[in-house]
Backbone as a printed PyTorch tensor [residue, N CA C, xyz], in Angstrom:
tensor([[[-162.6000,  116.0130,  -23.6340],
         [-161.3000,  116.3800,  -24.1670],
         [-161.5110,  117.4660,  -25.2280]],

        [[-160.6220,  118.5200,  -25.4750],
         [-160.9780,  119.5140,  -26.4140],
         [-159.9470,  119.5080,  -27.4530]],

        [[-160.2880,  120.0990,  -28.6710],
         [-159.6330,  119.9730,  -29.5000],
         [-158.1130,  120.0840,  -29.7650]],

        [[-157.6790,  121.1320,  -28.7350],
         [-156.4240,  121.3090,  -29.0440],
         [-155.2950,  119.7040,  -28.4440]],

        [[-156.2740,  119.1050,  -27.1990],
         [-155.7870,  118.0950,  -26.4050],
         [-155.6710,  116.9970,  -27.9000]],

        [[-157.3910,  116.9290,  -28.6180],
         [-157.2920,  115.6310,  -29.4370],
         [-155.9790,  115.7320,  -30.4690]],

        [[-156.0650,  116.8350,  -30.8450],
         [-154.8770,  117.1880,  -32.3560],
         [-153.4990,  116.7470,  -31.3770]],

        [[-153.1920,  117.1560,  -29.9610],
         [-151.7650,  117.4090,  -29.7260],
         [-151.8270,  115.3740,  -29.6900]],

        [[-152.8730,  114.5180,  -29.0820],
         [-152.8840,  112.9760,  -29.3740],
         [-152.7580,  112.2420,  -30.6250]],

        [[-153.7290,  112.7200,  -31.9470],
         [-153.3550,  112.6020,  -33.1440],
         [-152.1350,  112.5980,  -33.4990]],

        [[-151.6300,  113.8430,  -33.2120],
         [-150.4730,  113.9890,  -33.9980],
         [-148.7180,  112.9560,  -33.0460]],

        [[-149.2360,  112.8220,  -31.8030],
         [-148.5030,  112.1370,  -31.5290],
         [-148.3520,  111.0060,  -31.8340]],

        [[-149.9310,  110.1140,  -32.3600],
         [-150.0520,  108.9710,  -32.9110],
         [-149.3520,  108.6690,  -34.3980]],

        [[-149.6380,  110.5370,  -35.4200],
         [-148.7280,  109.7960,  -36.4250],
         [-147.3700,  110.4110,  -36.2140]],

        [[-146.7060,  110.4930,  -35.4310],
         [-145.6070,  110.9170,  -35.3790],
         [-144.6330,  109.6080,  -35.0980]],

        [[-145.6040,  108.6430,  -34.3170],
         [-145.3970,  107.1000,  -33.8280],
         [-144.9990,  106.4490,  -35.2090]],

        [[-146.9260,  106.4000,  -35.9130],
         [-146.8560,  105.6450,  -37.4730],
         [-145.6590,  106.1010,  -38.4720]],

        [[-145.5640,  107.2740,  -38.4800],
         [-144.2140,  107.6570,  -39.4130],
         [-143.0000,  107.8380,  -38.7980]],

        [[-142.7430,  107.0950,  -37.4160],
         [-141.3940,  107.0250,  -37.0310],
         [-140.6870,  108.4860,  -36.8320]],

        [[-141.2610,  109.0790,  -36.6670],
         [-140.4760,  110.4180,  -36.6980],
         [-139.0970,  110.4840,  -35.8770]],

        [[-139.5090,  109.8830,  -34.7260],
         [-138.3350,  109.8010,  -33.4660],
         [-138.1870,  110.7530,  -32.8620]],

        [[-136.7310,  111.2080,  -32.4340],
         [-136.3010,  112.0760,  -31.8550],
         [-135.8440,  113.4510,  -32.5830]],

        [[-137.4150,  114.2400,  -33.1450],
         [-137.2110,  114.9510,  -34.0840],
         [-136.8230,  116.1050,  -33.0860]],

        [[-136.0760,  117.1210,  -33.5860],
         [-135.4690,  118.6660,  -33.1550],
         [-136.3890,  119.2010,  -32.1770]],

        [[-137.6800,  119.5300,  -32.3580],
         [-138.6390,  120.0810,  -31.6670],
         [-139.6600,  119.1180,  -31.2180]],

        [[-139.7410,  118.5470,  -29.8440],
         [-140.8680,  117.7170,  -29.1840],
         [-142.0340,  118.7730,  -29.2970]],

        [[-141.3880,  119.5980,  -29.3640],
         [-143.3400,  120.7060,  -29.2990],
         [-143.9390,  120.4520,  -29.8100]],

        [[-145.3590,  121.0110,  -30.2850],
         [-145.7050,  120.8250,  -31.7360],
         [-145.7320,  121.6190,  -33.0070]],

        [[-145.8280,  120.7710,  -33.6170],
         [-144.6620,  121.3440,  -35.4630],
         [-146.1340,  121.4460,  -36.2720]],

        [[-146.6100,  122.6320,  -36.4110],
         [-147.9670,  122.6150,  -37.0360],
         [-147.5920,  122.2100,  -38.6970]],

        [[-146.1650,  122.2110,  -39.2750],
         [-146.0800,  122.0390,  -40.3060],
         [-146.0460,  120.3960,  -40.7560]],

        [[-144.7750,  120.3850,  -39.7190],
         [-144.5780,  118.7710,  -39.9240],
         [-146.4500,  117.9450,  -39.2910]],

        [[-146.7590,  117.9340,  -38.6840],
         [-148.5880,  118.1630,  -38.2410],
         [-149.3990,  118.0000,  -39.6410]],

        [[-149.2630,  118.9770,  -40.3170],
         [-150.0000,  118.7550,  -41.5430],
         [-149.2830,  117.9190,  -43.2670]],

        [[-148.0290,  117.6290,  -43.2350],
         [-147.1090,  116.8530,  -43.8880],
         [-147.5200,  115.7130,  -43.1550]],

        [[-147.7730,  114.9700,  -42.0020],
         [-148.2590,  113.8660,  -41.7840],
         [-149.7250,  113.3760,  -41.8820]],

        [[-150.4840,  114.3440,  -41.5260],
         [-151.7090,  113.9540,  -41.4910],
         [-152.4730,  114.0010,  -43.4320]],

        [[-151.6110,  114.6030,  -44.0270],
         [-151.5160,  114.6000,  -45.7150],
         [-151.0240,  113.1920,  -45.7120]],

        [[-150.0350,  112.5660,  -45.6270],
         [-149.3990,  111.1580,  -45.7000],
         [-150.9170,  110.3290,  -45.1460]],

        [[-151.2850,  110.3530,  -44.2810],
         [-152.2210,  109.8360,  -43.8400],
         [-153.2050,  109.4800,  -44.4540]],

        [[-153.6070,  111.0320,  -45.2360],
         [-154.9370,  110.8560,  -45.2780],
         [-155.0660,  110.3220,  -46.9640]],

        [[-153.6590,  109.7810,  -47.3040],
         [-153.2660,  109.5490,  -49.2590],
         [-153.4260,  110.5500,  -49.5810]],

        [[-153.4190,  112.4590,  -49.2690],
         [-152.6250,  112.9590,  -50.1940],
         [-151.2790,  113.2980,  -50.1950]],

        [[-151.1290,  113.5760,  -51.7300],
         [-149.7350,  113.4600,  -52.3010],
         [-149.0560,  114.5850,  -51.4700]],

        [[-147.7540,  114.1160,  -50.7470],
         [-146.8610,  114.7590,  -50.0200],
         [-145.6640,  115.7890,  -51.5970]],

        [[-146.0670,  117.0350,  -51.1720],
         [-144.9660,  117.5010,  -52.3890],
         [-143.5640,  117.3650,  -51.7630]],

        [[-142.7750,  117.6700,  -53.6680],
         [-141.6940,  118.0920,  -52.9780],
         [-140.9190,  118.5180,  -52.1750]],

        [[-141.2490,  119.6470,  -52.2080],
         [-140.5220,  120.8480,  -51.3290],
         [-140.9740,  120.5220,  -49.4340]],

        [[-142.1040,  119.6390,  -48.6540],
         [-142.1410,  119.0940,  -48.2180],
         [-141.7380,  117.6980,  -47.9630]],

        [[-141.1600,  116.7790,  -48.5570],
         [-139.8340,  116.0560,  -48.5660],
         [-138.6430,  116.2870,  -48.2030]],

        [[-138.2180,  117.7940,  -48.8320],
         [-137.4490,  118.1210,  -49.1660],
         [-137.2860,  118.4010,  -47.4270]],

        [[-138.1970,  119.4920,  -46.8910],
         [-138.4540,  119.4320,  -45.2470],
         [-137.9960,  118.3860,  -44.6800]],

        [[-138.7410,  117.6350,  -44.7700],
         [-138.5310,  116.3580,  -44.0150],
         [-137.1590,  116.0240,  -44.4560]],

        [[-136.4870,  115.9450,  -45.3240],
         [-134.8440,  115.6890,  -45.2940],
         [-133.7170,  116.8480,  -44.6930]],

        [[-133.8780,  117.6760,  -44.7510],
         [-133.5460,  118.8190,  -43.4060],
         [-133.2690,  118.5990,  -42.6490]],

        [[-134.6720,  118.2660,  -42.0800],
         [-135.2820,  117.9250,  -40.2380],
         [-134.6280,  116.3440,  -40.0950]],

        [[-133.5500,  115.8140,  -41.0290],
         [-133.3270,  114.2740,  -40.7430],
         [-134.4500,  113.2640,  -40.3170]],

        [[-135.1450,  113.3200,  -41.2380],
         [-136.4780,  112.5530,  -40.6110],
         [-136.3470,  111.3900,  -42.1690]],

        [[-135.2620,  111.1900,  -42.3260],
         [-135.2450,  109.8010,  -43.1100],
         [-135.7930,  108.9790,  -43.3780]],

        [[-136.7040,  107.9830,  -42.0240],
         [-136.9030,  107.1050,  -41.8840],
         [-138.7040,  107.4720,  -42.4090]],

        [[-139.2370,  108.7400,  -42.2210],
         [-140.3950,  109.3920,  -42.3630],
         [-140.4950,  109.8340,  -43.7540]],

        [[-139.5250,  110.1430,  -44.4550],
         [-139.4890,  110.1270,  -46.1620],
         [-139.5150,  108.3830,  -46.5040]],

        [[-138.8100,  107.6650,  -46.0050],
         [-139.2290,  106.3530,  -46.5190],
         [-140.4420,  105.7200,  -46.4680]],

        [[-141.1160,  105.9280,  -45.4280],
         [-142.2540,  105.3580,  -45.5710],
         [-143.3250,  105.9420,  -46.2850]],

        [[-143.4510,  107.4080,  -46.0540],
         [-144.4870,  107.9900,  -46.9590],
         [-144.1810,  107.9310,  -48.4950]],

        [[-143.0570,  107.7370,  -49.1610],
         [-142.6420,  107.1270,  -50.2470],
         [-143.2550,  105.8620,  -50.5040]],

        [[-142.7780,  105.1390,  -49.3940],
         [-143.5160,  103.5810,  -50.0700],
         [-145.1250,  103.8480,  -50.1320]],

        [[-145.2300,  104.7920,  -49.2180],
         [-147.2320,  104.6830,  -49.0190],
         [-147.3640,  105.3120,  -50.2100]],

        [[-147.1120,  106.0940,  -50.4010],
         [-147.4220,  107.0860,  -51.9760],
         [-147.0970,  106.1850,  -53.2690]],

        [[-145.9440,  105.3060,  -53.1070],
         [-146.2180,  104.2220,  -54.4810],
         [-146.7040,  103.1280,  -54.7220]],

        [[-147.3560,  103.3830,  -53.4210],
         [-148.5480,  101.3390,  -53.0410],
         [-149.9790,  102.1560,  -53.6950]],

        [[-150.2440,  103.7800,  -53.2430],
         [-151.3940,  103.7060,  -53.6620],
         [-151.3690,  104.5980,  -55.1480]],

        [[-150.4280,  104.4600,  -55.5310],
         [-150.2620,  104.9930,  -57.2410],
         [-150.2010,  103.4720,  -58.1150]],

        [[-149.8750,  102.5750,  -57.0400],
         [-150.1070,  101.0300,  -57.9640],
         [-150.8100,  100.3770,  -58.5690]],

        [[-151.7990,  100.9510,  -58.4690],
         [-153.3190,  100.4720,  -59.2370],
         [-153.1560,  101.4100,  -60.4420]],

        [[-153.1270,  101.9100,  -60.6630],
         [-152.8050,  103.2850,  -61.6340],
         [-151.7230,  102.3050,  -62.6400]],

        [[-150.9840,  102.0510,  -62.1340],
         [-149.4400,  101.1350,  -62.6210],
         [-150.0530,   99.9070,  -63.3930]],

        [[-150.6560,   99.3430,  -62.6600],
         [-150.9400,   97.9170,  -62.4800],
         [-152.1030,   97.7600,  -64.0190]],

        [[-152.9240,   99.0620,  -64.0680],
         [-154.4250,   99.0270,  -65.2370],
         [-153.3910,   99.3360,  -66.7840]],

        [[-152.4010,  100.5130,  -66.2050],
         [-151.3360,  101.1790,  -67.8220],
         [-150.8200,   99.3950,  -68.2780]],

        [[-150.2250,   98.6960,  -67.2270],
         [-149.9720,   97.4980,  -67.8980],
         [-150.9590,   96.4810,  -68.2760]],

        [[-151.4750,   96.3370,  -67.9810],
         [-152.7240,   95.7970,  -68.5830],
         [-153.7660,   96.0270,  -69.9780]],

        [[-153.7810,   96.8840,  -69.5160],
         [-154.2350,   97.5960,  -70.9150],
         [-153.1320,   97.4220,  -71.9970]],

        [[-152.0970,   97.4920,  -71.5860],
         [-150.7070,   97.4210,  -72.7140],
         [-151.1160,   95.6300,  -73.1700]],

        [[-151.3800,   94.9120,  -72.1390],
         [-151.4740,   93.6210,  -72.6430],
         [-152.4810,   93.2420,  -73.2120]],

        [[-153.6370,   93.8580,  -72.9590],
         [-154.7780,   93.9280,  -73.6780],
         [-154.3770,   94.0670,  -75.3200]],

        [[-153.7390,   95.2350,  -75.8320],
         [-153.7270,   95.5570,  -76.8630],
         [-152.2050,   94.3200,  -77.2970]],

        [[-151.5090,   94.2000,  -76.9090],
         [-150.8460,   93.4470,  -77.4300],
         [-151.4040,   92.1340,  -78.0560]],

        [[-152.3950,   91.4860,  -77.0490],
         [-153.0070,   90.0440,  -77.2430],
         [-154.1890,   90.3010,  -77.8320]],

        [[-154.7680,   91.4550,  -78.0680],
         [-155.8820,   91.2320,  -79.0400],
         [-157.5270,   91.3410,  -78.2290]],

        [[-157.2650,   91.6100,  -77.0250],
         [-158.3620,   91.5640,  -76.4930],
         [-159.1980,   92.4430,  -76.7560]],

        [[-160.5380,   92.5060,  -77.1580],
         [-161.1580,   93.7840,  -78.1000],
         [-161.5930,   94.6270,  -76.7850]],

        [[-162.0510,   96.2110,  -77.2970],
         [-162.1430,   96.8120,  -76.5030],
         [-163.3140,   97.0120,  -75.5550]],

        [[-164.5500,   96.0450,  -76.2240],
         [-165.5250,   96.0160,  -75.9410],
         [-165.9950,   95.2800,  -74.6500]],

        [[-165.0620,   94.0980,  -74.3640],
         [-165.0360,   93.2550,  -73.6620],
         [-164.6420,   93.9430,  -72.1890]],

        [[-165.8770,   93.7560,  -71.3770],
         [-165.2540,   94.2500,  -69.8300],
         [-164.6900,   93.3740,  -69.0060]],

        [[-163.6200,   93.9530,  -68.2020],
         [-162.8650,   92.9880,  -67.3210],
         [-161.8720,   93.4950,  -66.7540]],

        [[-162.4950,   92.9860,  -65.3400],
         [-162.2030,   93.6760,  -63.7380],
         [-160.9690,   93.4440,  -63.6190]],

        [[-159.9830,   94.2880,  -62.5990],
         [-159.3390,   94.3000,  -62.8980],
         [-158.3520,   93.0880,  -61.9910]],

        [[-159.4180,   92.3310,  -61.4480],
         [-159.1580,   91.1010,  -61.2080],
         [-159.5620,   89.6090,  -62.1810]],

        [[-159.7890,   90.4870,  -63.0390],
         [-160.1730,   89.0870,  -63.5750],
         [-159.0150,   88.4060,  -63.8940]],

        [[-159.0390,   86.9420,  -64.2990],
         [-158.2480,   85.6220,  -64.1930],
         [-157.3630,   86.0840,  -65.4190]],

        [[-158.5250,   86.6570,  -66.5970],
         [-157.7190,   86.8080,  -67.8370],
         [-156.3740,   87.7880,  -68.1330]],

        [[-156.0820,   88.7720,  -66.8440],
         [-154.9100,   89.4140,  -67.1380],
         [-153.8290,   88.6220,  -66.7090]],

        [[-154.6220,   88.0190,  -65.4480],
         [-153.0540,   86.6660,  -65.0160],
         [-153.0460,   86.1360,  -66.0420]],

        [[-153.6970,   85.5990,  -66.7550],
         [-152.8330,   84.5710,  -67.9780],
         [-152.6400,   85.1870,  -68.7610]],

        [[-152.8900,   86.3040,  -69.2400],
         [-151.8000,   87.3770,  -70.0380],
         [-150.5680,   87.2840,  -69.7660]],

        [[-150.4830,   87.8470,  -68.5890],
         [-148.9780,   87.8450,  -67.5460],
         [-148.1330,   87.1230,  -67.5950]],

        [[-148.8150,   85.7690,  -67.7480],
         [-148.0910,   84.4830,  -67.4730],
         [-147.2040,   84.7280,  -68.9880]],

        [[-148.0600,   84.3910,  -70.0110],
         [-148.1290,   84.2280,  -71.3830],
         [-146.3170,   85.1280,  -71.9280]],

        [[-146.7200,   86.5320,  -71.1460],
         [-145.8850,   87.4820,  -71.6090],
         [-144.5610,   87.4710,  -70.7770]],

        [[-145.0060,   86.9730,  -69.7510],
         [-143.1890,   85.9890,  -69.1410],
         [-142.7380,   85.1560,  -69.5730]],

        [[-143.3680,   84.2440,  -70.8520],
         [-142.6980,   83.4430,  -71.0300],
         [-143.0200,   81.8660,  -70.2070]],

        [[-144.3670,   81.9160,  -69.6530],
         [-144.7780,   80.4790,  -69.4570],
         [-145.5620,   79.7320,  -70.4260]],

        [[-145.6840,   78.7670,  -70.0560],
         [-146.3760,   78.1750,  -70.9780],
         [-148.0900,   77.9220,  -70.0540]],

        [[-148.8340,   78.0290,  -70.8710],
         [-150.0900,   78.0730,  -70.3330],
         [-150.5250,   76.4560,  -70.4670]],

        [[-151.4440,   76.1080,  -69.1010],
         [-152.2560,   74.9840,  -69.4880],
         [-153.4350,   75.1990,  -70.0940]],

        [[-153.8880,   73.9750,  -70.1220],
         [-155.0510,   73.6710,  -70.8570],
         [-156.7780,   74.1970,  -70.7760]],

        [[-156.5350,   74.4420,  -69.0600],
         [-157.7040,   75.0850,  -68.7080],
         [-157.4960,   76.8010,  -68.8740]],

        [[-156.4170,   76.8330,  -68.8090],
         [-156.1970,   78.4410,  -69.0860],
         [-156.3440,   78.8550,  -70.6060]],

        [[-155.8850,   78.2720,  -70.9770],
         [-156.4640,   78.6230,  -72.9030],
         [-157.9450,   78.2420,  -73.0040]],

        [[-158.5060,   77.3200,  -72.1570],
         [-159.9030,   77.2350,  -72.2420],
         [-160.8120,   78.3550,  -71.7070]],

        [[-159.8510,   78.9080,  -70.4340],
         [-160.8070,   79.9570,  -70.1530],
         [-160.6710,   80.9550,  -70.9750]],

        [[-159.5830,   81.2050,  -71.7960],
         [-159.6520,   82.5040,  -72.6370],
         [-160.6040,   82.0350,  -73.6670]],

        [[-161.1000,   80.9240,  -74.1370],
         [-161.7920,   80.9260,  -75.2800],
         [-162.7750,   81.0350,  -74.8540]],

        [[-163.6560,   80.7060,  -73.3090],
         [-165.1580,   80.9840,  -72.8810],
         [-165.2160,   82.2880,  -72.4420]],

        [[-164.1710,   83.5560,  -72.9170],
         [-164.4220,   84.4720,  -73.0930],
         [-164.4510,   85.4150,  -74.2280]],

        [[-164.1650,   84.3920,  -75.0820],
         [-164.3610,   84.3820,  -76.6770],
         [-163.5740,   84.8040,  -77.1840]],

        [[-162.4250,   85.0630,  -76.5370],
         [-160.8690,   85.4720,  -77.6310],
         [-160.5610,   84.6400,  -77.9220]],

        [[-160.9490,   83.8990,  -79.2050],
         [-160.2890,   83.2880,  -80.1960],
         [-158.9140,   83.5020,  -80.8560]],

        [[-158.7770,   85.0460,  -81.4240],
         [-157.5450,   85.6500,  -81.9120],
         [-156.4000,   85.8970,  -81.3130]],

        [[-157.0040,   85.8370,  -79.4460],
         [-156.0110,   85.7060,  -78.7930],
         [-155.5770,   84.1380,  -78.2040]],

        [[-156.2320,   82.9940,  -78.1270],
         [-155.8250,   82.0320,  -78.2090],
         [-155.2110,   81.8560,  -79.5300]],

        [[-155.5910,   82.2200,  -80.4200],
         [-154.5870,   81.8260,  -81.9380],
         [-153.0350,   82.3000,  -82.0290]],

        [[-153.1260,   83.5090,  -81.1840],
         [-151.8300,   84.2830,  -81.2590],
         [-150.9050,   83.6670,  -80.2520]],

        [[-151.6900,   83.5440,  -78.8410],
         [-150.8610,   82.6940,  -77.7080],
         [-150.4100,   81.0760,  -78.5270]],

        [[-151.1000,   80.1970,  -79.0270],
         [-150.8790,   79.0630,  -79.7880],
         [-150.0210,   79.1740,  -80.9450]],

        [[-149.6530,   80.1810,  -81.6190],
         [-148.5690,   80.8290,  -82.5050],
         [-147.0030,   80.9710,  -81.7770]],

        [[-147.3350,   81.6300,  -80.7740],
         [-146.2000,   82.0870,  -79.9730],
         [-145.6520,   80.8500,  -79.3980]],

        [[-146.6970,   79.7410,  -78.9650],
         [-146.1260,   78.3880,  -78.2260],
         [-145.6480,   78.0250,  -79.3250]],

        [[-145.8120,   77.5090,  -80.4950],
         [-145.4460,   76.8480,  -81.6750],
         [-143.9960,   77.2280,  -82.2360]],

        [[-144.1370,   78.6030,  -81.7830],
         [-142.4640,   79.6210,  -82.7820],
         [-141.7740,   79.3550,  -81.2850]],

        [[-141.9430,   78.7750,  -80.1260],
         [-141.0260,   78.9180,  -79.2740],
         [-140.5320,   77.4260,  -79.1450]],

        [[-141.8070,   76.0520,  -79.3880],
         [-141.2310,   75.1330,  -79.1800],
         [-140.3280,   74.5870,  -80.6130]]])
């Protein structure tokens, strides 16, 4: 198979993944072609290519590369808040921690407004925030 055959299959494949449909031109759209295979490949789709794609009524193809573009800006989202809770609760800066660790869920919890159990204040203290168990145990006290 030669190249021009694989690209005209590719591109029919994401034309499938991003729903394109029954766009204006079945030919092929070397523009819209490279506006998808950018969606694809996580880079950032600009404006003024959106803006294309709302033209060409391809609606359903701005929605999804939207959602794909703010699932993978979510980690990005997800560390700014964290870090915000970090500094709120006292967690020093020295202390590393993934960004799965247990200790931002019970931040989370803390800062919604649950009440934490017993093993969860224990695990924050076998990571040696004391000041932040003192402050979470402050906050339970001024709430009950």
């Amino acid at each position: 198979m030669n190249n021009s055959e694989l690209q005209k299959r590719h591109f029919a494949a994401l034309q499938e993944k991003y729903q394109v449909g029954q766009y204006k031109s079945a030919a092929f759209d070397s523009f819209l072609y490279l506006i998808l295979r950018k969606a694809d490949l996580g880079i950032q789709v600009t404006n003024s290519e959106f803006q294309w794609l709302e033209e060409n009524r391809l609606f359903g193809t701005v929605e999804i590369i939207s959602l794909q573009q703010y699932q993978a800006e979510d980690k990005k989202r997800l560390e700014a808040e964290f870090l915000k809770l970090r500094i709120k609760y006292y967690i020093p800066k020295e202390l590393e921690l993934s960004i799965a660790s247990p200790v931002y869920s019970i931040l989370w919890k803390v800062d919604a407004g649950y009440i934490l159990t017993d093993l969860e204040l224990e695990l924050l203290d076998n990571y040696g925030l004391v000041d932040t168990v003192i402050l979470i145990q402050d906050i339970l006290n001024f709430q009950g």
